[in-house]
N, C-alpha and C positions, 0 to 999 in steps of 0.2 A: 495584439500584444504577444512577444515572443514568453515563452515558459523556457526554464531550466528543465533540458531531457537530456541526463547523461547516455552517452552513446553505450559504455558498457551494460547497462541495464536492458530488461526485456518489462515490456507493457503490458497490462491486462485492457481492456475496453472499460470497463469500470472504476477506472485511473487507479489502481494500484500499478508498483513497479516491484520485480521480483529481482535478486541476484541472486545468482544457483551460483554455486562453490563444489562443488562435487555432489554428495548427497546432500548436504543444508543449504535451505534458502532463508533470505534476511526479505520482508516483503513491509512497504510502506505504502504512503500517498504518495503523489507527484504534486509537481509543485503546482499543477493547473487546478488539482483538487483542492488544494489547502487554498489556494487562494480563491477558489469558486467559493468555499466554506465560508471565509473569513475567519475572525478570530477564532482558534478551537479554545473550549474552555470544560472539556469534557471527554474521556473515550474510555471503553469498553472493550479491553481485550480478554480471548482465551482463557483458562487454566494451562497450564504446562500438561502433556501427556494426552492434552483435546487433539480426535482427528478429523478432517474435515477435506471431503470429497471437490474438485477443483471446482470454481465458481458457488461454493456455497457461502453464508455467511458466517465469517470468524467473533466479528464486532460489530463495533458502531462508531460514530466519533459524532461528536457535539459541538456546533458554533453558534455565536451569537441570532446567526442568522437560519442554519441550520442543521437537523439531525440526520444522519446518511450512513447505511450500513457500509461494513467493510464486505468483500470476497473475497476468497481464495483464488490467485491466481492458478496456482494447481493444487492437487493433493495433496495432501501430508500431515504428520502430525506435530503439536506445536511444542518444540525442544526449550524455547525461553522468548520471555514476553519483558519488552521493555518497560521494568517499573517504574524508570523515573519520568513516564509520561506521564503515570497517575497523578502525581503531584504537579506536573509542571506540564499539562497537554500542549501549551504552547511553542515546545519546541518543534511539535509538528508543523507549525509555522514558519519559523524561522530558520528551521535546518530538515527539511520532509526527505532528504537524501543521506542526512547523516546522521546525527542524534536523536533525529525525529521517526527512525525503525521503529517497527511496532511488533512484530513479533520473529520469532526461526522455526524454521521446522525441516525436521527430515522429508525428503521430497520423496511421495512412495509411488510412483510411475510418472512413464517418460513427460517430460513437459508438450504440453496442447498447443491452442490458439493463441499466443503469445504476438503479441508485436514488437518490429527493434525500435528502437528511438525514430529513425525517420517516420515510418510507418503511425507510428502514437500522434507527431507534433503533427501528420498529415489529417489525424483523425481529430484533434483537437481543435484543429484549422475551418472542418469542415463543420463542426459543433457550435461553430462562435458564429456561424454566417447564416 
């Protein structure tokens, strides 16, 4: 099955997708995550002003099926956490590139092990097989 991997975005191996904008990044699931999950019906983000070292855990998110922590694609600290997931986790579903962001942060060194979009759907490729 093909996944939605917009090409501007960069990968984590832990299916998050990061977009850096100069100093802030907007960092979610992909859509191979949310749909491995199934329904979300649950997630656990940050406070504002939490900093968090790249690949450690920010959160968690919650489905029917199951519980999976989030990570930091890279460093930084978290500037705003999307609240209308709290209510409504299910737009991580329906839209995990758009409305479905989960949190921002200032990005506090240069970006790491990062994948582009070919590179992620290559690895996601290799995961299913």
């Amino acid at each position: 099955m093909a996944f939605n991997t917009p090409q501007e975005l960069q990968y984590a191996r832990s299916h998050e997708w990061i977009r850096i904008e100069g100093e802030t990044a907007t960092i979610g699931i992909t859509d191979y995550a949310q749909d491995a999950l199934g329904d979300v019906v649950y997630i656990d983000l940050p406070e504002v002003g939490t900093s968090r070292d790249a690949e450690a855990i920010f959160g968690a998110v919650e489905s029917v099926k199951a519980a999976s922590d989030l990570y930091m694609p890279v460093a930084g600290e978290v500037i705003e956490v999307n609240e209308a997931l709290i209510d409504n986790p299910e737009m991580i579903n329906s839209d995990p590139y758009g409305a479905g962001w989960m949190i921002r942060i200032k990005v506090a060194q240069g970006v790491g092990a990062l994948l582009s979009a070919e590179a992620y759907a290559a690895f996601v490729e290799e995961i299913q097989h």
